[in-house]
C-alpha positions, 0 to 999 in steps of 0.5 A: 500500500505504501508503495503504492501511494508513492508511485501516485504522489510521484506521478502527480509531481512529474506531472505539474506545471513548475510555476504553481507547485503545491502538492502534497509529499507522500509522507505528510500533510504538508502542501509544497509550494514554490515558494513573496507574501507581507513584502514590498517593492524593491528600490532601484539596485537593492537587488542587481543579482535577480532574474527572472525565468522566461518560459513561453513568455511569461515569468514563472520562477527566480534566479540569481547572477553568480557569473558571467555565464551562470545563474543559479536556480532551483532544481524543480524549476527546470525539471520539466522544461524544454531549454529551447523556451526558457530565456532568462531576463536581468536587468530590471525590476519589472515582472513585464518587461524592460532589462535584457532578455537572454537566451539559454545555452543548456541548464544542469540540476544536481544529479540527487535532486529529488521531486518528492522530497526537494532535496539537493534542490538546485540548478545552474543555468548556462547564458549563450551569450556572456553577461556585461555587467551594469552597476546597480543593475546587472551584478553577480551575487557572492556565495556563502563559503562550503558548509558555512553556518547563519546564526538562529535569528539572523535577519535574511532578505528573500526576494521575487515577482511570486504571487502576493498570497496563497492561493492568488493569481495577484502577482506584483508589477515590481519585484517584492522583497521581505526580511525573514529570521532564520530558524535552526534546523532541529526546531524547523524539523519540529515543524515541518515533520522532519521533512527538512535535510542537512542541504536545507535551511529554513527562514520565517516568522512563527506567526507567518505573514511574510513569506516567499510563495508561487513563482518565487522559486528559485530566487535568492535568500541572502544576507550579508550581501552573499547568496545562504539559500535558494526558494524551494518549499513550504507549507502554503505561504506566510502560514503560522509556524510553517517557515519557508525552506531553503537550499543550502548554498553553503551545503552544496558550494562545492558542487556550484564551485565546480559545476559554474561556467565563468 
């Protein structure tokens, strides 16, 4: 009987579109969510390093510039998608146009990323062309060092074009950003039924409100101006004691270091 409800679960995640998950993991009650709710609009060149993920025209998830050549993303952003119509927009602030619309070479997920669980939930995405970069516009954003640690409380800026609540389809013209405290790994366990691995970190307010949400998968988590996380899942979004959870950049820096195309 188990194994038959993970093959159904497995079925139904390959088959959803990347730009709305929320789906129900095999082993909980918990509803995963791409995953920027209480936010507000981003003043010019507060976040140069977002990108927006172009797939049939239309924004579906985030990104981050970490070269030239590269931009780093989450896995189950790309899992489904033919690279022939996905381009990558930098440059601006605004979901609907402006900045520079780029095209895609090839992409590469981690070899262990799994839908069913989003571990190892990251991916690079390699531009045709190299990127000029642009103060205040167009910068690459520094990455958390091989296996660093943020400290419980610490103070991170999640950022996205998602939607505005749960359940919406009101999304913002002007990218959002929002300020979240990270939350040690056990207690995030505690919460989320032991769903959490040692490539996740977690980040949110126990009474919710702010929150990253659909379409802001793939975008960055940052403090201290360096790339500690990238959107993954969460239990709907900016819901009491259901923090966001995270890719761990610092967990995975040595994969990134040499998988990158500079």
């Amino acid at each position: 009987m188990i194994s038959l409800i993970k093959f159904i679960f497995s079925f139904s995640l390959a088959h959803l579109c990347v730009a709305y998950i929320d789906t129900v993991p095999f082993n909980s009650n918990l509803k995963f969510s791409g995953r920027i709710v209480g936010g507000q609009d981003v003043t010019d060149g507060l976040i140069p390093w977002q990108v927006s993920l172009v797939h049939f025209g239309s924004h579906y998830c985030g990104g981050s510039i970490i070269s030239p050549k590269t931009i780093v993303t989450a896995a189950h952003c790309l899992d489904t998608i033919n690279k022939n119509f996905l381009k990558v927009r930098v440059g601006t602030k605004d979901r609907y146009g402006y900045g520079m619309l780029l095209q895609v070479e090839d992409f590469k997920l981690h070899e262990n990323f799994s839908r069913s669980t989003y571990h190892n939930d990251i991916a690079l995405i390699y531009l045709r062309k190299r990127l000029q970069y642009v103060p205040y516009k167009i910068e690459p954003i520094a990455l958390a060092e091989q296996n660093s640690f943020v400290k419980d409380g610490t103070m991170a800026m999640v950022s996205g074009w998602g939607v505005l609540r749960h359940n919406s389809n009101i999304v913002p013209k002007i990218l959002q950003y929002v300020m979240v405290p990270v939350i040690n790994r056990e207690q995030c366990n505690r919460l989320m039924n032991n769903l959490v691995s040692e490539r996740q970190i977690c980040a949110g307010f126990l009474n919710g409100g702010k929150d990253a949400c659909q379409q802001d998968s793939g975008g960055p988590l940052v403090y201290n101006k360096k790339l500690i996380g990238i959107v993954s899942w969460g239990d709907e979004c900016g819901k009491p004691r259901r923090p966001g959870v995270y890719t761990d950049v610092g967990s995975l820096r040595n994969w990134i270091d040499k998988n990158i195309q500079l």
